[in-house]
N, C-alpha and C positions, 0 to 999 in steps of 0.2 A: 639285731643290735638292741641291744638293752638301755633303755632311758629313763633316768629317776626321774619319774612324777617327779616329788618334790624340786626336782632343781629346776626343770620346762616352768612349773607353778609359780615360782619363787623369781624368776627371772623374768616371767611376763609381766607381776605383779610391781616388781623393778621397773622395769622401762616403761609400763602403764603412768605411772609415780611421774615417771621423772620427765614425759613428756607434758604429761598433766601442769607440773612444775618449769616448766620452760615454757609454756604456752602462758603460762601466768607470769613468770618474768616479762616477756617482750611486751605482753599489754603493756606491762608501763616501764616500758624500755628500761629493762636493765639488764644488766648478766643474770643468766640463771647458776650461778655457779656457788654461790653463798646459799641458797635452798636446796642443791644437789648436796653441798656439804651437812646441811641440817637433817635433808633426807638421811644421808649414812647413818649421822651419829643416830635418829630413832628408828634405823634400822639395824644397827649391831647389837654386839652382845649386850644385854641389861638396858636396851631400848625396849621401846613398845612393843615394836611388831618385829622380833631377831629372824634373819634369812640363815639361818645356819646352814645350807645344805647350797646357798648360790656365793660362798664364799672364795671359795679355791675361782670358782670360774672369774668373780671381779678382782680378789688379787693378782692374777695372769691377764685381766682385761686391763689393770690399771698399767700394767706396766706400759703394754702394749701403745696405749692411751697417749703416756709419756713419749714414747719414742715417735709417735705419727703429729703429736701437737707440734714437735721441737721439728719434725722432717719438715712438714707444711710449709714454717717459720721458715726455717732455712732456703726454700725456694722463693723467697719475696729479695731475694738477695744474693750477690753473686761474689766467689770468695776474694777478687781484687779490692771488690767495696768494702767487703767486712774485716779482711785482714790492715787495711789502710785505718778504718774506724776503730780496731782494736790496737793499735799502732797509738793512735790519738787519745785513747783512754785509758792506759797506762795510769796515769796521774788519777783517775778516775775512781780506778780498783782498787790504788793505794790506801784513797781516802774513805770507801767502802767499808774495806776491811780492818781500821784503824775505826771508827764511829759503830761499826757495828758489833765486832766480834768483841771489842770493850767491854761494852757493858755486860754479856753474859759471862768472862772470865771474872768484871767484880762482883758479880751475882752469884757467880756459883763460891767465890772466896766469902762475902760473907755469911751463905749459908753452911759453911766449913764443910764444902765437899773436897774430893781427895782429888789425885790429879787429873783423873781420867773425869771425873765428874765437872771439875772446871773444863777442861778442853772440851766435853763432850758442849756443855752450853755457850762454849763461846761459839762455837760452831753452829748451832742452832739461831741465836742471835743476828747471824753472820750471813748465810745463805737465803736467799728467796726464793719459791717457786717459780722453778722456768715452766712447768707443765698451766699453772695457774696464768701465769702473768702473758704466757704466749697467746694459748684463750682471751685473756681479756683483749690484748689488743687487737685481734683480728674480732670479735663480741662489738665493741666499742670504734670499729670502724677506724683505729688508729697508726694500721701499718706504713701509710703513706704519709706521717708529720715527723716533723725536724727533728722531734727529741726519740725517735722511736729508735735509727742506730744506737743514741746512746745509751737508750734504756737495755740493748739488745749486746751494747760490749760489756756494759757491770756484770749482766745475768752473766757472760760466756765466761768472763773475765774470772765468776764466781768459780764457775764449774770445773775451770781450769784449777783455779785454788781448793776445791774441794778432791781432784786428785793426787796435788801432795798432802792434804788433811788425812782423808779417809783411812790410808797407810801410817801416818801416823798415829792416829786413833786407835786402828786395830793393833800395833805393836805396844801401845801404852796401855791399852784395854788390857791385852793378855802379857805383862808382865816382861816383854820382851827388852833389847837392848835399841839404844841410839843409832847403834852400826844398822840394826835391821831395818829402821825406822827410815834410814836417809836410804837404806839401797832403794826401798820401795817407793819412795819420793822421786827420786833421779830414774827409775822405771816408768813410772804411771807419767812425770814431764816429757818422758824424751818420747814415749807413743801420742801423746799429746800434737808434738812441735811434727813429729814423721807423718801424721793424720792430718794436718794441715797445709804440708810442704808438696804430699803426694796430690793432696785435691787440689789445688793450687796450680800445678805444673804438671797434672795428668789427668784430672776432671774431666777436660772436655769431650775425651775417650769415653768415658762413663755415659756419654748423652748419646753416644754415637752407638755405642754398644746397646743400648737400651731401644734404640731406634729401629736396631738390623732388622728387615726383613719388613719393615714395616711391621708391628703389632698391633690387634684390636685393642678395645682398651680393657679386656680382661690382661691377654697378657702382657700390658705396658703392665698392669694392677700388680699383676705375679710378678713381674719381674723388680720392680722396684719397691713392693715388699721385699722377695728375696734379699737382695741387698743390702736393704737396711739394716735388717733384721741378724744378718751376719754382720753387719759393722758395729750395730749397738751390741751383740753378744761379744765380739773383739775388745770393744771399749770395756766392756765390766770385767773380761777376764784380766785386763791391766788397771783394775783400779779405778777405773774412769766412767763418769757418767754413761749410760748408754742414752742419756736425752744428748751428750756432745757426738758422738757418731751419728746420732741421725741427724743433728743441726748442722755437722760436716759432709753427709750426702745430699743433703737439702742445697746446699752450696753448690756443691759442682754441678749440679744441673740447672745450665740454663734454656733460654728461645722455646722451642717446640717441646721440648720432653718434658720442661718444666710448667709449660701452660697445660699439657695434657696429662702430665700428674698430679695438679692441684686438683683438677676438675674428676678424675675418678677417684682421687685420695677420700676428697672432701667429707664422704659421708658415712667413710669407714671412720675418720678421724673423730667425728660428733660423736659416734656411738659408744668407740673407745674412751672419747676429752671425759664422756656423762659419766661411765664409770669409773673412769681415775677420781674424780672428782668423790662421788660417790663413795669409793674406797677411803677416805682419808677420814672421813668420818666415821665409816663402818672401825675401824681401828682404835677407835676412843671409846671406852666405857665411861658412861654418865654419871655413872654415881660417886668416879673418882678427880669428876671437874672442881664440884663444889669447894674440897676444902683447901686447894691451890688456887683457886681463882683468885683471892685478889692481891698474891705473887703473882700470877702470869697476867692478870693487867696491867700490875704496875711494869713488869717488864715491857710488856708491849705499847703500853705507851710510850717509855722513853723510846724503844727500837723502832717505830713507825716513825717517830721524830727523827730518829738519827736516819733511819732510810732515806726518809723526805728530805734531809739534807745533803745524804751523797748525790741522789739521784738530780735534786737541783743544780749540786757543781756538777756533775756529768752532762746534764741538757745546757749549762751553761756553755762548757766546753765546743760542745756542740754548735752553737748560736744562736742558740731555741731565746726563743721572750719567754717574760715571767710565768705566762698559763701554760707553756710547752716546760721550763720545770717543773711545776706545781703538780702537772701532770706524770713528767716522769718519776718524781719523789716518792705520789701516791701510788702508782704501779711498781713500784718496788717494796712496798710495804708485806705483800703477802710472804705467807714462809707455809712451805708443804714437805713434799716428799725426801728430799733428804735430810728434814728435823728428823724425819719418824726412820729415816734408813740409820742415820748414828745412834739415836737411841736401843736400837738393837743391839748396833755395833759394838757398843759399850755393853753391852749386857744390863742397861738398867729400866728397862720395857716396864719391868712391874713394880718396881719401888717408888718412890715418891718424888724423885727425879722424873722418874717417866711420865708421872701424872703429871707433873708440871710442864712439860715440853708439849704434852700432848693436849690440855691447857690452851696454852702459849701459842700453836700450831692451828689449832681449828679457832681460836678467838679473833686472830691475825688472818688465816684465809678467807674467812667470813667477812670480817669488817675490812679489808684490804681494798676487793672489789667496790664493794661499797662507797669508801670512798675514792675511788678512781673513777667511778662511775662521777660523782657529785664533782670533782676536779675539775670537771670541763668536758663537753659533748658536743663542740663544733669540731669535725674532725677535716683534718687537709686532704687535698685533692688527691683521690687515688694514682699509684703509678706503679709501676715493675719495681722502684725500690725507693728507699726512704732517698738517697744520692739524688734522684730523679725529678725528687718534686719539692725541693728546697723553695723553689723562687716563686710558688704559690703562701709553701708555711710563711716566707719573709713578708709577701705580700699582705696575708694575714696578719702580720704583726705578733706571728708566735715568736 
């Protein structure tokens, strides 16, 4: 079997980096995830030091990355809780995607883009990273406080909204009609609501099945990779996040299968979270930051604002205190992987649209963490789910 030197080289030199880079975060307790991001950008094309030859392997690593961060998440919680908290947040999404998706449809009207150019940045504006924002809060010790379901039904609530988007994006991109627009909306919904209804009222099968025969924890490993990994491939063939299939198998497994999947999950996830992270920046060239930066700061200021303020009515809704929204506000601030999945989608990667999202995208995932970090760093009393440990957060006066 034949192995490129350069890509073994290229890859040690990678992970050397970015433990290096994590081991100098924790010193002074913060995420390493804003320096894994700054790693990419001076590691891609028109960086310092370009990996061109470990590319293919961290685009296929990022995905991977995505779908084991969102699986993890989804085992800290079980689908009676989250479908009752998403029941409850309703009102939550509304105001989300009314505060956020705003201001990138008046941004892109008055830089006189056409239509697909406006939809494409309300859309960006609109969605936050769930791969980013899941990291922080298990980084940040915060999956066991009060505002973390809510920060946890916006994100889903998003992703839900980003599979009637997506279809419509791709039909307005390529010229299509209304009629095609909506079949593939009322498609990518209705595997959505069947994906939920199935783990819901057949899940606990899933645990049991996973369990037969008793398995070591290589094959619990295989076997609930297998799964996933066919459920998030299901979910993109209809349109749909494949971070929401694996947050929907993260669900139905609970008790045993779920304590013993976090614990051999755990350190395949780090490896994958470093290079998703890492990708997002490799995908920005540096030289086409400068002359859209101070359009994608002024965007990203107001959008961090208007974040901070869904996310505070959504912890509000919730019954979080003022530092439990202030919290969830700032944790919804980041924006990743599906800015840079529409801008393709649109086809405007390389025009000046694109530098500006991409901009907009690494300026906001960098400084997001950042300040979520500085929000507040007393975190609530760990527990099997956020439902579980309310009457410690109350205690505390979040």
């Amino acid at each position: 079997m034949n192995v490129s030197v350069a890509l073994l080289l290229e890859l040690g030199i990678i992970l050397a980096a970015l433990s290096l880079l994590g081991t100098l975060a924790r010193r002074f307790a913060l995420s390493p995830i804003p320096l894994y991001l700054l790693a990419g950008l001076a590691l891609g094309e028109g960086g310092i030091a370009p990996v061109p030859a470990a590319g293919p392997f961290v685009e296929t690593g990022a995905g991977i990355g995505v779908v084991l961060l969102l699986l993890v998440l989804g085992l800290e919680f079980t689908v009676p809780e989250f479908t009752a908290s998403l029941r409850r947040h309703l009102p939550s999404g509304a105001v989300d995607l009314v505060l956020n998706a705003t201001p990138g449809a008046v941004a892109g009207w008055l830089l006189g883009l056409n239509a697909t150019g406006i939809l494409t940045l309300a859309g960006v504006t609109y969605i936050s990273s769930s791969g980013i924002i899941a990291r922080l809060l298990s980084d940040l010790g915060r999956l066991g406080n009060r505002e973390t379901p809510a920060v946890l039904s916006v994100l889903v609530l998003e992703d839900f909204a980003m599979a009637a988007f997506l279809p419509l994006l791709a039909v307005v991109a390529a010229g299509g009609t209304w009629r095609q627009a909506l079949l593939g909306i009322l498609l990518a919904l209705g595997a959505v609501l069947a994906a939920l209804a199935v783990s819901y009222w057949w899940g606990h099968h899933l645990g049991r099945l996973l369990l037969h025969l008793r398995p070591d924890d290589e094959q619990l490993l295989l076997r609930v990779l297998g799964v996933t990994l066919s459920v998030a491939a299901l979910a993109e063939a209809v349109h749909i996040s494949a971070a929401v299939g694996a947050f929907i198998v993260g669900l139905s497994l609970t008790g045993e299968v779920a304590d013993r999947a976090r614990k051999v999950l755990s350190p395949l996830r780090d490896l994958f979270a470093a290079v998703f992270f890492l990708s997002i920046g490799l995908s920005v060239r540096p030289e086409t930051l400068l002359p859209v930066f101070p359009a994608a700061l002024l965007l990203g200021v107001v959008t961090a604002l208007t974040k901070m303020a869904a996310g505070w009515y959504a912890a509000r809704r919730e019954g979080a205190g003022s530092r439990g929204r202030l919290r969830a506000g700032t944790a919804l601030i980041a924006r990743g992987e599906f800015s840079l999945v529409m801008i393709g989608l649109a086809g405007v990667r390389q025009d000046r649209l694109g530098a500006l999202v991409a901009a907009y995208v690494l300026l906001l995932a960098v400084t997001g963490p950042v300040l979520t970090r500085i929000a507040g760093t007393r975190p609530a009393p760990r527990g099997r789910t956020g439902v579980q440990v309310r009457t410690g957060a109350e205690a505390a006066g979040r």
